[in-house]
N, C-alpha and C positions, 0 to 999 in steps of 0.2 A: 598421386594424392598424398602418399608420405612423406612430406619435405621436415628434411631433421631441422633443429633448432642450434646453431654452431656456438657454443663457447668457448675462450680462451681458457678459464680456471680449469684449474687441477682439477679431475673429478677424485671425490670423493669416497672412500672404502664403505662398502655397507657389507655387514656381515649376514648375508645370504645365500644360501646355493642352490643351486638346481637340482642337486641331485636330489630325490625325494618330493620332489617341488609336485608332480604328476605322477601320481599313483591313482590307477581306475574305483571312482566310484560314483555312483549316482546311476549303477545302472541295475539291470535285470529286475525281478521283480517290484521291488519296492518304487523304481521308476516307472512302472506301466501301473501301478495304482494312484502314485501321484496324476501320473494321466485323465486316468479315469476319473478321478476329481477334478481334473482343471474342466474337462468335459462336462460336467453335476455343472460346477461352477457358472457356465458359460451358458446353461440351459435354465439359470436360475432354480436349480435344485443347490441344497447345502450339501458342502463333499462332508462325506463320514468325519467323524469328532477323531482328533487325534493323528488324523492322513495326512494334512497339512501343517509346515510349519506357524504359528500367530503373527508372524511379520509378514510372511509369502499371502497369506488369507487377507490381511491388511491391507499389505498391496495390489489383488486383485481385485478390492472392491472400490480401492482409488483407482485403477483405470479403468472401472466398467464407471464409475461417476463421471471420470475427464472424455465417456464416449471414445476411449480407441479402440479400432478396429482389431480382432484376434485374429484376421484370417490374412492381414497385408500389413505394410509397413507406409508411413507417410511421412517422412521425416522431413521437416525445413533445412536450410544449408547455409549457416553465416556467410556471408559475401565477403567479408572484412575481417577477420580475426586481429585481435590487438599483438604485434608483434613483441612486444616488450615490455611485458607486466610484471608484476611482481611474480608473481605465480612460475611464468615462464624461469623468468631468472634462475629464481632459487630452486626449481625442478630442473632443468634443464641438466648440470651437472650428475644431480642424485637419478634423470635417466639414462642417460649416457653410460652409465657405470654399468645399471644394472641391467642393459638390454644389451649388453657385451657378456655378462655373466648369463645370461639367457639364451644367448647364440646358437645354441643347438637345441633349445627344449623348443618341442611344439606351442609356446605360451604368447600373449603381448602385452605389453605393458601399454597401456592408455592413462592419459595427462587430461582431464576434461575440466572446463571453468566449472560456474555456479551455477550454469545454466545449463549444464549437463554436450554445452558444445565442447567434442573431441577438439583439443590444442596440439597435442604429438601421442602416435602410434609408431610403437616398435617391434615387429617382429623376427627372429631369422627364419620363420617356417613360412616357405611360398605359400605352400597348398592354403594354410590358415588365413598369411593376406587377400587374397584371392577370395575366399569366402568374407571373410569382414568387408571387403568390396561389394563383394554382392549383397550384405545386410547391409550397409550403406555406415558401418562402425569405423569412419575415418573423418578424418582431420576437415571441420566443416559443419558436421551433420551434430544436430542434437539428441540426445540420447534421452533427454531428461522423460521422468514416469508419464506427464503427460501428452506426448507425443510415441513413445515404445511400450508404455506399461512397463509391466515387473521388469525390473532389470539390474546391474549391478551396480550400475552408476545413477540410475533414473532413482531406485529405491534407495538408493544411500541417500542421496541429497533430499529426499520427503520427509526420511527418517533423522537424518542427521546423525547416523550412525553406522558403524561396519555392515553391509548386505551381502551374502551369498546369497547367488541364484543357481538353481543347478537346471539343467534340461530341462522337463515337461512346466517347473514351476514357471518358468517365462513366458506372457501372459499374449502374448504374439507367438503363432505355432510356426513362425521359417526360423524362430530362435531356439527349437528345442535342443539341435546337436550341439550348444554352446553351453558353458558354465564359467561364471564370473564371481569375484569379489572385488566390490567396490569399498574402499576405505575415502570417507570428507578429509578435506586438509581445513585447518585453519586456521586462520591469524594468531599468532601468538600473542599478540599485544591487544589486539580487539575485540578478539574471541568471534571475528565474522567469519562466515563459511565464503572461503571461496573458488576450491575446487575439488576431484575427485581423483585418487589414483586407484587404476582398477586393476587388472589382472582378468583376461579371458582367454582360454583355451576349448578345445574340444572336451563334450561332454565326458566322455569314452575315459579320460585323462584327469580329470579333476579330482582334487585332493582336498582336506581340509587344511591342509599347510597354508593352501594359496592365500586365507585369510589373514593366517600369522604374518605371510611373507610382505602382503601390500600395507599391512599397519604399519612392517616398519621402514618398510618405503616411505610413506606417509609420515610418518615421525620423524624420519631425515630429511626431507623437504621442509617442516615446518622448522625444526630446528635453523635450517637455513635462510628462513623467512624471518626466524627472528634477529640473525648474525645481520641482516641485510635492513634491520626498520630503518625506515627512515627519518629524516633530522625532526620531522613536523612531528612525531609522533614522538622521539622521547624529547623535542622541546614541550609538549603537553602535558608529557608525564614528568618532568623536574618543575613546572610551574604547577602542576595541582598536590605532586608532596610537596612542594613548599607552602603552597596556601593551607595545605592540611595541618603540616609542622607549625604554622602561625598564629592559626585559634580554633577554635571548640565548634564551631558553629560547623552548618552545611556547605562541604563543599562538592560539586559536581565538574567534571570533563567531560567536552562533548567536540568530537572531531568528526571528520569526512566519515569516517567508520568507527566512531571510537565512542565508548561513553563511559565513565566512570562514577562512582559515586565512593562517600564514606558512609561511614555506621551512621553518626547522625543523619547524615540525608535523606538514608534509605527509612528511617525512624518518621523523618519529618515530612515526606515529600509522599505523598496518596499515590499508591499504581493509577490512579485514574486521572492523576493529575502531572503525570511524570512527562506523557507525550506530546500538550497544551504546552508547557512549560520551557520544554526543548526547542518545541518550534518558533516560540518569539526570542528566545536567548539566541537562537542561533541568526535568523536574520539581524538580531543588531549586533553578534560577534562579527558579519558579515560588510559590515563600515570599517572595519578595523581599528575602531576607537573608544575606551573605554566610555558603558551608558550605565544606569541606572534605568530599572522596567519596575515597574507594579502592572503584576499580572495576576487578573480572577481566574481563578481556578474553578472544575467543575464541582467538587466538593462543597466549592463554595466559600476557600479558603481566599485570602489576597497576600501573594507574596512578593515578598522587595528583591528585586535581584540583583547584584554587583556580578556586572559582565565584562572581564577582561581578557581581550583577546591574544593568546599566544602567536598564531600568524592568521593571515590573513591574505589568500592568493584567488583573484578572481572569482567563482562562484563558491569557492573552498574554501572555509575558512574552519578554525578550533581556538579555545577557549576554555576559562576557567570561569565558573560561576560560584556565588557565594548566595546560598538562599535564608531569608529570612520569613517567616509568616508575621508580618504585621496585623492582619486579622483573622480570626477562627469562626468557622460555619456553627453553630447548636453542635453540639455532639447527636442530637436527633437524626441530624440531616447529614454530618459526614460519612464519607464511605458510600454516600448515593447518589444517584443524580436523580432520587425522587421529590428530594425540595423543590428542584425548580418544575419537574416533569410532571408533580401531583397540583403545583399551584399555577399553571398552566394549563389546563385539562383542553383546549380547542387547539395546542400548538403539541402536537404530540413526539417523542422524541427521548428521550436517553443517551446519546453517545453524545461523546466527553467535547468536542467541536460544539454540536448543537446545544449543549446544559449549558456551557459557558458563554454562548452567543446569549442565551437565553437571562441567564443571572444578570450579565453585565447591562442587556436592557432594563431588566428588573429595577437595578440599581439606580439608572437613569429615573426611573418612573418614579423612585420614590423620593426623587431629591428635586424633582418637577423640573429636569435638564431637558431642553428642545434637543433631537439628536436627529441623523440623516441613516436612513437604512440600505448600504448597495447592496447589493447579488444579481445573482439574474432572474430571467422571468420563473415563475415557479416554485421560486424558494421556500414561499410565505414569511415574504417581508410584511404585510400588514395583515396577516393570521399572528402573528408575533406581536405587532404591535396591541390589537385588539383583544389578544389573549393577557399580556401583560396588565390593559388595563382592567380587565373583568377578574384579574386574580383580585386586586385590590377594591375595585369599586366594583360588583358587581349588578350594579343596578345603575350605576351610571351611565353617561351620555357619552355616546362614541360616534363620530359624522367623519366620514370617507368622502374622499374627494380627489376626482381623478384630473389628472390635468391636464389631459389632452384633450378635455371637455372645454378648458379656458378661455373666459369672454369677460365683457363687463359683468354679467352676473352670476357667474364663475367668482371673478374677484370679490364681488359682493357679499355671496357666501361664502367665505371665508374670513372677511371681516366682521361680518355677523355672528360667528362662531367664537372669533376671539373677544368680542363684545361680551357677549355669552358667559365664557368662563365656566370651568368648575368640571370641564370635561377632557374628552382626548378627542385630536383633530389630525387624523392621518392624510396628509397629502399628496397622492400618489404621483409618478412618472414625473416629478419639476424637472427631468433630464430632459425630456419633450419639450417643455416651455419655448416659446419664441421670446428672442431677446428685450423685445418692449412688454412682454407679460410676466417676465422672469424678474426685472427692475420693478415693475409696476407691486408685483408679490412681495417683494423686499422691503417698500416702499410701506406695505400694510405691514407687515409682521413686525415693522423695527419699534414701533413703540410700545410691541408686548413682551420682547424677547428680554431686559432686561428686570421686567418686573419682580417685586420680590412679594406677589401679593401669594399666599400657600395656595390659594383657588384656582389661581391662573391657569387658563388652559395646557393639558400639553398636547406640544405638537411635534407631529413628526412626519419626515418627509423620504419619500422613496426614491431609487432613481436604482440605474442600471450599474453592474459594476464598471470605473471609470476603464475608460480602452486609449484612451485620449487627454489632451490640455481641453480641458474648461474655457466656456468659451467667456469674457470678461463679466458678461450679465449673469451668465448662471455662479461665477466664482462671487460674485456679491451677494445673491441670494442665498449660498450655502454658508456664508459667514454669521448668520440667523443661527443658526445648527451650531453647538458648541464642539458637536463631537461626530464621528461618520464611524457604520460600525458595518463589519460584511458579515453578513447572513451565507453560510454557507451553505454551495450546494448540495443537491441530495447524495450526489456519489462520495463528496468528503465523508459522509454521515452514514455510511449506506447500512450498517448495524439498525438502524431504525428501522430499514423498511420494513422489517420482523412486526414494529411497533404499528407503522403506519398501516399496512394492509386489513387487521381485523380492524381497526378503529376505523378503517372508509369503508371496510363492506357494511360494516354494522351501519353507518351512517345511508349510505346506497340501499341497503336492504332494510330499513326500516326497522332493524331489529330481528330482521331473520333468522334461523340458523345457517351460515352458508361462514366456509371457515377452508384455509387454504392448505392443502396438503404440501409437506416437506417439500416432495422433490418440485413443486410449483413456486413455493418459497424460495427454493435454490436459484429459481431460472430468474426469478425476480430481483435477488441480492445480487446476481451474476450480471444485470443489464446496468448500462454507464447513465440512464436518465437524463439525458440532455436537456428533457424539460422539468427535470426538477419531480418538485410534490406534483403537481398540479398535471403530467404527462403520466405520472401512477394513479394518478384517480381518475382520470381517463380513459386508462388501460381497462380499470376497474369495472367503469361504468361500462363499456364493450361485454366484460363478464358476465355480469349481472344481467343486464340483456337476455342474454340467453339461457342462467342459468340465477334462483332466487334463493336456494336450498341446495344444503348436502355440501358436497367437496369439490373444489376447486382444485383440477388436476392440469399438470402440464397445456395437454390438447386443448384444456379450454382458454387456454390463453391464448389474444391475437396474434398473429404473426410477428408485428411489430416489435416484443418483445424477445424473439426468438433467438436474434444475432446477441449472444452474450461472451463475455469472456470466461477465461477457464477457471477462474475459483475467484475468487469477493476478495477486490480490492484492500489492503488496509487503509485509512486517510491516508498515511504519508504518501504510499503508492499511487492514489488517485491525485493528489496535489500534484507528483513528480510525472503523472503522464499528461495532465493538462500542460504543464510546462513541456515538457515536449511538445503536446498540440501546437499550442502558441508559437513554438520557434518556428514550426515547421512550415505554420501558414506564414509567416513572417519573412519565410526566406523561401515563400517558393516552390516547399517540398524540396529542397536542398538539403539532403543527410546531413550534412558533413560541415556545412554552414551552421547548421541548428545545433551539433553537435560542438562545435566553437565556443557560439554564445553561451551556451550550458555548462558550458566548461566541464565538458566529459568526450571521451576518444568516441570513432566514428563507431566501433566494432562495439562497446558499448549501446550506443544508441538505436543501432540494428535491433541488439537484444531485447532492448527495453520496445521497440514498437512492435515490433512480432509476438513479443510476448503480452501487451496489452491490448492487442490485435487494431494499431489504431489505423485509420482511415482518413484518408484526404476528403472536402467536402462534396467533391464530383462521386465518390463510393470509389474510388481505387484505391487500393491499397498501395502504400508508402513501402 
């Protein structure tokens, strides 16, 4: 299981010794009271104030949340490790060196990615590999907190910072005779985490050196990450100091791992609006050709963006942006996504995806623009539209109309409606339409769509998000629609559910008291909602059922809910596993295929589905 990793360079001097490296401590009494705390711990009694260190305490109550086992070990086992990453590279020398320098100390030096998967172990003490064998700490196996708990490596990567773990504090008891320091490495140029060097020995043996020692193990590997950047990364960085060097204004860098900003930027650009902003610059840095964007922001601000791309490689690409705010939200309203969240009150919501979905309709509404709503089912694409129009008119005339209902008078109301005027006319599902009803609709709509009368109806029209070419009849009917806007789904957004849940029991419960406990909240925020809003008030209504009053705990939730993943997606994360979804059904459940089109290595994409725990549609895991 220990296969070294072979370089030709020079290795490298790090000025480290062994001698002193293992001096016995962590034991006799002061270790059998940590004990008897992790035991408090484990029976949900508080260990005494002061027993524990506040990082070891921290990390025991993150793996009793991630559910691991303290009494066994369950570790997954990368199938594919990336043979030649950076990481590897520029450590490979700096371990080489020092697991020569080690040769006789009972110690081993472990190299693990970001995911806490062991990349190379070194020891020269049998007895010790032998045991790492049997805790499964080799080259393969993930270590990371939520699958081992407390651990050296596990806890460094939660924390992002230096972890000693000594004996009893390891939150799994077949780890107690170990003690580790895990030290993050990280990119010198992008400041991302992307792996750990550790240091673990027997309990009996451990010193506090070992911390000093893997820092600067650690620090010679990174130094070496930076000797080795590559061309894409300081071409980035000589084309954003040169746009910096050229004028006053905002400039930002945004690469595969990289993101930069200046003073003004950071001055000018809302945290709330930082993450909206990156994600459209970087799909059009993603053409390779210089564009121009105006993008609403959730603030509520609208900024010009000059996007010019430094390379441009398959799904990879970086770039230089230049941001301007051609319009600014009320000073009331910035800094919140309560403008659009308070003048919406039936479309409930707050995170920065759903405020700017929400504004950008708003805006539509108020300039009387016919626009097309996709997502998928559930989203509340015409809870959005019906809410946008009740912020504005609320006494107004709002008529729904489903089109999978569609006949001659079907068509007829809907030309009635436009007759009418003065209101809103949401028309659902025209992705449904058959081809002579799809034309026939076009046929009504076109002599309203260009009107400049201010009463004129608006309308707006639903459909699914596209998976496919349009078939000629329905591309004629969407040319009615000036503009097509994706209502995102609930997992991009999943910070709402916070939002959503009291707003649908109150609505379910008539007003009752009945209010969802934390750790039931957790399991809600933790589920992928494939059906959107509409499969959480669903959920809800099952609740309710059973329960009209008081707290909503785990147990009372259905089954349904139960398969969650290990902690709440960020949007980008949810975006980037649906993108996995999609290749995977696309090629078959072919790893390696989907891992092509994605334009990321196979041992990557392993990581990324084990760790979003995704699933093929038959329920077998991928």
């Amino acid at each position: 299981m220990n296969e070294r990793v072979h370089h030709h360079e020079a290795p490298d001097t790090i000025a480290v010794s062994g001698a002193g490296l293992l001096t016995p401590v962590a034991v006799g009494p002061a270790a059998e009271r940590v004990a008897m705390a992790r035991e408090s711990f484990l029976h949900d009694e508080p260990p005494p104030p002061g027993l524990v260190r506040p990082p070891i305490l921290a990390s025991w109550t993150r793996s009793r949340e991630f559910s691991v086992a303290s009494d066994h070990l369950e570790l997954p086992h990368e199938m594919d490790s990336e043979p030649d990453s950076p990481l590897l590279r520029a450590a490979g020398p700096v371990v080489d060196d020092i697991a020569d320098q080690f040769a006789t100390e009972p110690v081993s030096v472990i190299l693990c990615d970001d995911e806490g998967v062991v990349l190379d172990r070194r020891t020269g003490d049998s007895a010790l590999r032998q045991h790492l064998d049997r805790i499964w700490l080799a080259p393969g196996f993930s270590y990371a907190e939520q699958y081992v708990g407390t651990n050296g490596i596990g806890t460094a990567l939660e924390g992002r910072a230096p972890a000693q773990v000594f004996g009893h504090e390891h939150y799994v008891e077949h780890l107690e005779d170990m003690a580790c320091a895990g030290v993050p490495i990280h990119h010198p140029v992008s400041g991302k985490l992307l792996g750990v060097l550790d240091l673990t020995c027997w309990r009996t043996e451990a010193s506090a050196l070992m911390a000093a020692t893997a820092a600067t193990i650690a620090q010679r590997i990174e130094e070496r990450l930076l000797e080795q950047s590559g061309r894409r990364e300081l071409t980035l960085l000589h084309d954003y100091l040169s746009a910096c060097r050229r004028g006053r204004g905002a400039v930002v860098a945004v690469g595969a791992d990289l993101v930069m900003m200046n003073d003004k930027a950071r001055e000018l650009i809302e945290a709330a609006d930082q993450a909206p902003l990156l994600a459209e610059a970087t799909e059009a840095l993603r053409t390779g050709r210089r564009r121009q964007l105006l993008v609403d922001l959730p603030s509520g601000n609208t900024a010009r963006v000059q996007c010019r791309p430094s390379w441009a490689e398959g799904a990879l690409s970086g770039g230089v942006l230049q941001v301007h705010l051609v319009s600014r939200a009320p000073a009331a309203s910035r800094g919140s996504a309560a403008a659009v969240g308070t003048a919406l009150p039936t479309a409930v919501g707050s995170g920065a995806l759903w405020t700017k979905c929400a504004q950008t309709v708003d805006r539509h509404f108020r300039m009387r623009e016919w626009l097309v709503l996709e997502g998928e089912e559930g989203t509340g694409r015409t809870t959005l539209a019906r809410a946008t129009h009740q912020a504005h008119s609320p006494a107004g005339h709002v008529r729904v109309l489903d089109a999978t209902h569609c006949g001659p008078a079907w068509i007829a109301e809907v030309a009635d409606e436009l007759h009418t005027g003065g209101g809103t006319l949401v028309l659902q599902h025209v992705d449904l339409l058959a081809p002579e009803h799809a034309l026939t609709l076009a046929d009504v709509l076109e002599p309203h769509r260009e009107s400049t009368d201010p009463e004129r109806q608006w309308v707006v029209a639903t459909r699914a998000s596209a998976t496919g070419p349009d078939t000629p009849e329905l591309v004629e009917l969407l040319g009615c629609f000036p503009r097509s806007i994706e209502v995102p789904p609930l997992r991009h957004h999943i910070e709402d559910v916070a939002e959503l849940v009291p707003y649908l029991l109150a609505r379910l419960t008539r007003g009752a008291d009945l209010h969802c406990s934390p750790e039931a909240m957790r399991v809600l925020m933790r589920n992928r909602w494939p059906g959107n809003v509409d499969q959480l008030y669903q959920v809800l209504r099952k609740v309710v059922a059973r329960r009209r009053t008081g707290v909503v705990r785990p147990e009372d939730l259905p089954p349904e809910v139960r398969a969650i993943t290990r902690r709440v997606l960020t949007p980008l994360e949810a975006i980037e596993c649906d993108a996995i979804v999609d290749a995977l059904l696309d090629t078959d459940g072919n790893k390696a295929e989907a891992a092509r089109r994605l334009g990321m290595s196979r041992a990557t994409i392993y990581r990324r589905i084990r760790g979003y725990g995704i699933t093929m549609p038959d329920g077998s895991a991928v």
